[in-house]
N, C-alpha and C positions, 0 to 999 in steps of 0.2 A: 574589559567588558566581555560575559560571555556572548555564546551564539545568540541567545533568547534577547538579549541586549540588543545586540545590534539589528536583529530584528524589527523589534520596537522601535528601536530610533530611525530605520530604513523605511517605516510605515508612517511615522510620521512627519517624516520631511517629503513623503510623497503627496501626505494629505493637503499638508502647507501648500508645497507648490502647485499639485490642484487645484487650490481656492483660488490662489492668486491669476491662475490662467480661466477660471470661469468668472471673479471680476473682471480680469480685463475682456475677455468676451463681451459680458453684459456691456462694456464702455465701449466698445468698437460697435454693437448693435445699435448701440442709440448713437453714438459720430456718426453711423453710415448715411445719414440722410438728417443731420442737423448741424446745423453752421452756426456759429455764436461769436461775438464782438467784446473785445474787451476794449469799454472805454479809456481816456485820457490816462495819463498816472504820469509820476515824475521819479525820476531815477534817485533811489537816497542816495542821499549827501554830495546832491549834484542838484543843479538850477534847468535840467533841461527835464524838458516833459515829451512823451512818448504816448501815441496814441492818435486815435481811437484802432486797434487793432482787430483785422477783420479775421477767421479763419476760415477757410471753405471746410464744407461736409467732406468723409471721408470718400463717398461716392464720386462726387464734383474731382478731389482732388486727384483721383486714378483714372476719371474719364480725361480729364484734361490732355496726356496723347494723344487720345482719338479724336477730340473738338479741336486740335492743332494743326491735323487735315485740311485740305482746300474739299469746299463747301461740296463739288462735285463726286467726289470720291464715297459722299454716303447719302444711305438712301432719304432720300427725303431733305436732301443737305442744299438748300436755295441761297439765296441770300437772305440775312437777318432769319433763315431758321434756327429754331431750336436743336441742339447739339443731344441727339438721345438714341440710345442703344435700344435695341431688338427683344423681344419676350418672346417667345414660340409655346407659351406653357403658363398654366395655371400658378402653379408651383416654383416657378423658375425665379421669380425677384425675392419672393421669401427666401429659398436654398441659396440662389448666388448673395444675400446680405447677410444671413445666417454663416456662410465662408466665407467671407471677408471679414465679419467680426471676431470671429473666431480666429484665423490668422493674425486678424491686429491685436486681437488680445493677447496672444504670445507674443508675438514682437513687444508690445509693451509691457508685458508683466515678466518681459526675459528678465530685468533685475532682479527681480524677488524671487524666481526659479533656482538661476544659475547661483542666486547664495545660499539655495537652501542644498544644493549639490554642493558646494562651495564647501558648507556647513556638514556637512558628513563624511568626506573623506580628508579635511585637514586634519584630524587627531591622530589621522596613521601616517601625518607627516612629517618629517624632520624640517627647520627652518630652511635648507636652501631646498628644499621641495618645494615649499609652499613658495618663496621667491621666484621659481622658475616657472610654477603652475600659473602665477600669479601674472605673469610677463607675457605667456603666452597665451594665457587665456585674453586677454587685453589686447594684441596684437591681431587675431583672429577674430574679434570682434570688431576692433576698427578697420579688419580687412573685407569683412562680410558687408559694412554699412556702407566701406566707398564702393566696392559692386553693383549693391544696390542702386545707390545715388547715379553711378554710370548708366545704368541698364535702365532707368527711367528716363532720362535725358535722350536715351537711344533709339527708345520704343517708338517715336514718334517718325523718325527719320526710317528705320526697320519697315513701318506699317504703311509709310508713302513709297516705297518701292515694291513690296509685294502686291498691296492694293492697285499698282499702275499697270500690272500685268495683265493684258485683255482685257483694259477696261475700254476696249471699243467696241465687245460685242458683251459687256457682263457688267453690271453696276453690286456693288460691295455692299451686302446688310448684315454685319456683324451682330452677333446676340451679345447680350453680357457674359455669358458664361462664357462665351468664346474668346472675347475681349477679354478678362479678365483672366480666364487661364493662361491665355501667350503673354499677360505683362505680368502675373505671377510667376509662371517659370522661367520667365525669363530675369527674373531679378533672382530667382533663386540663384538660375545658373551662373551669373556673372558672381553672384555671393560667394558663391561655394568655389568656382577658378580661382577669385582673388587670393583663395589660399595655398599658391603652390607656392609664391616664394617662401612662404610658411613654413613649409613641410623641407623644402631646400635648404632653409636655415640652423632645421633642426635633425636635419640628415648630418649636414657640416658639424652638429656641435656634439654628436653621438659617436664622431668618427666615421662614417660609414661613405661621404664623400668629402675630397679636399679640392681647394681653389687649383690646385695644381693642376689636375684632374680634370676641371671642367673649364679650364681657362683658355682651352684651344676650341672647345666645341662649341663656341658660341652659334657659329653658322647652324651647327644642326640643333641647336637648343629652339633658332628664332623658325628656325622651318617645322618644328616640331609645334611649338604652341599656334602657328598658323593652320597647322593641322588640327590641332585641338579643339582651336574656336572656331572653325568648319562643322565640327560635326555637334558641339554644345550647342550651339545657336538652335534656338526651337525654330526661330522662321527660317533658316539656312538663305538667310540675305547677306550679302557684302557687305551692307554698312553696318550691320550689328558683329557680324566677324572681322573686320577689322579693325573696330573700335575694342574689339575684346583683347584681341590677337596685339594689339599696339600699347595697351596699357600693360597686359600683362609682361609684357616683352619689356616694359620701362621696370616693371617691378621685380621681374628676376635676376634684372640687371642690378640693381640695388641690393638684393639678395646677394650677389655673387660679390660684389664688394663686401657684404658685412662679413662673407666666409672669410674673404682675402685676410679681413683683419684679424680676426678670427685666428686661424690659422698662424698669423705672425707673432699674436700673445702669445699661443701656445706654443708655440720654437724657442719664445726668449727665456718661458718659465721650462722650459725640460733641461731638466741636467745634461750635462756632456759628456759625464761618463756613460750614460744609455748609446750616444751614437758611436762610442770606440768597439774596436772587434775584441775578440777572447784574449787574445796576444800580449794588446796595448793595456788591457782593461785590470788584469791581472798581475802584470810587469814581471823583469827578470828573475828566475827562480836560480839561485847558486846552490852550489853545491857544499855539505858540511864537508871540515875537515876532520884528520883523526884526532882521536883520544887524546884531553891534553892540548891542545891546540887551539887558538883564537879558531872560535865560531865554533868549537868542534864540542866532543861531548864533554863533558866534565869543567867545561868553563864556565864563565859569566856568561850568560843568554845561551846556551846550549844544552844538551840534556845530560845529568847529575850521572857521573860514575856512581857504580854497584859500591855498597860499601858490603864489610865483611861480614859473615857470618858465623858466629859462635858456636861450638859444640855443645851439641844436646846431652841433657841430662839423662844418666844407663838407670835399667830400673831394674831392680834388685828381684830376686826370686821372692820374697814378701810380697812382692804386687806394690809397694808403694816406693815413689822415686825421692833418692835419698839426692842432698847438695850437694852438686859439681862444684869442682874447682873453679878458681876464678877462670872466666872464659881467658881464653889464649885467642888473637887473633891474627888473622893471616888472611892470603889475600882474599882466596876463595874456598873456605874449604868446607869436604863432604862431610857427611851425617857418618856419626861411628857407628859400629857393630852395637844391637840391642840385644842383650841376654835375654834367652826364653825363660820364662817362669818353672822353678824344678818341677817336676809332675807328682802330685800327691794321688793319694789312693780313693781317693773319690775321681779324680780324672781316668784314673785307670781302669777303672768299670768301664764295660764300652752297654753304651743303654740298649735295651730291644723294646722293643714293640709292649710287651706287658710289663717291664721295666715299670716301677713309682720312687715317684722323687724321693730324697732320704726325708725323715720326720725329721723336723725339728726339737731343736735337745728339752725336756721339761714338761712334754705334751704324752699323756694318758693315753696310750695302745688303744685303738681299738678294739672291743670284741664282735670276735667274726658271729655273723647270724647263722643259726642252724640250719643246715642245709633239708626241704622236706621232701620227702619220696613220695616220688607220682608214682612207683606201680602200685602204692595201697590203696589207691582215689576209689572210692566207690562207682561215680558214674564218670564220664568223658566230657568235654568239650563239647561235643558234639550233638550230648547229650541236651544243653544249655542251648544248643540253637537252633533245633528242634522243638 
């Protein structure tokens, strides 16, 4: 494909994937405040019936944290009140359902996205590419949805301990957008931690760290991600940093065993000439013996003795070499004396400067052209350029 090609197909896998995220938009606008049942049904090719299945609205299901609260903790929160968030603004419930839809439309239209990326750069890939892309793209997704899953379960317990703080002289009126951004970033961030065993797995399989390596540093590995999840946590509460700090701590550790194994495939498949030094690797070098000799030159497996050379043929004063005797051989022997060619009487000319080659025999003399006399010239040169 040229540049203009790929071009084209770059523009429209963006367009695809744009539709796909303002569908899902438009379906996360209309969930955000409608709940729908699906009645009775029975499972095929089974006798058991399931149903009537109720769903909450996509609003209902994110307020749920904060309706989980004791009744006192929000404003207006009695007994048998109604469970409802704060507006300070005109504009405020349209823009906070407008960003919630819009977020859930990406979360659910990630499938039709991530293939239409998928879908563009598989062709510049070789099979164990696309295997590998394939494993890890999968792994990091289902490490981003158990974050999530964690960090919603969490936000409730997070939100009872910040809200408890002076609440003897301050009562808690949360808005939605306020609620709603601390349990958005907060599911981000647990999402996006879940991927360090990730990144650890694929450090270990690139080479760049080994189980050996990191097998004594546990102690600073668990003091480090407790450091982590201290400063990640948007409410910087204890219970949402140590639920983060403890899972992540279970997941690294499962990480560092896959290295372990990891690591011991790759010992059994390297050859063992790689770990020998130059020495061993190479083995004893002897020494040839002489001429004539097991090993030596001129033997079986050794290098072929000189054989002889034949006297050159002399070349006559003709210029053309007449047939030697049959060669005579011996052991090594030199080149004989080469007769100079007699010297004839065209050699013995020595050429100068206005010297011409001799004419060839059969070829017509030139006639010299008459030489003409400038002192009769009427006018001058000079006269011409004037």
């Amino acid at each position: 494909m040229t540049i203009v090609e790929h071009i084209q197909e770059l523009r429209r896998r963006l367009v695809l994937a744009l539709a796909g995220i303002a569908v899902g938009t438009v379906v996360g606008f209309i969930w955000y405040q409608t709940a729908f049942t699906i009645g009775q049904f029975r499972i095929p090719f089974t006798s058991t019936d399931v149903g009537p299945l109720h769903f909450k609205s996509l609003g209902e299901l994110l307020k749920d944290p904060y309706c989980q609260l004791p009744p006192e903790m929000r404003l207006g929160g009695g007994e048998g009140a109604e469970c409802r968030l704060l507006a300070t603004s005109p504009f405020e419930m349209f823009m906070l359902r407008l960003k919630v839809g819009a977020l859930a439309g990406l979360v659910m239209s990630s499938p039709w996205w991530l293939y239409q990326i998928w879908a563009y750069i598989t062709p510049g890939l070789v099979r164990k590419e696309r295997r590998t892309t394939r494993r890890v793209v999968t792994a990091a997704a289902l490490l981003f949805v158990m974050g999530s899953v964690l960090a919603y379960f969490v936000v409730a317990y997070g939100l009872e301990f910040l809200l408890q703080i002076g609440d003897e002289t301050q009562i808690s009126a949360l808005t939605g957008s306020q609620y709603f951004g601390f349990l958005l970033a907060l599911i981000l961030v647990f999402g996006v931690s879940f991927e360090v065993p990730l990144f650890v797995v694929m450090l270990n399989m690139a080479g760049v760290i080994t189980y050996e390596g990191i097998k004594d540093k546990r102690a600073i590995i668990i003091m480090s991600l407790f450091i982590f999840a201290a400063f990640m946590t948007p409410g910087q509460d204890p219970v949402s940093m140590v639920a983060m700090a403890t899972a992540l701590t279970l997941l690294v550790e499962i990480a560092i065993q896959i290295c372990r194994l990891h690591d011991r495939r790759k010992a059994n498949e390297r050859p063992e000439w790689l770990d020998l030094d130059d020495e061993q690797g190479s083995g004893p070098i002897t020494a040839s013996g002489p001429i004539g000799s097991a090993g030596g030159i001129g033997d079986v497996g050794g290098i072929d003795a000189p054989t002889s050379v034949s006297t050159p043929t002399s070349i006559q004063p003709g210029g053309m070499p007449t047939a030697s005797a049959a060669p005579t051989t011996s052991p090594i022997s030199g080149p004989t004396s080469v007769n100079p060619p007699a010297p004839t009487q065209a050699s013995q000319m020595r050429p100068t400067r206005n010297s011409r080659p001799p004419r060839p025999h059969g070829m017509i003399p030139e006639t010299p052209m008459p030489t003409q006399d400038l002192r009769n010239r009427p006018t001058s040169d000079f006269d011409d350029v004037l």
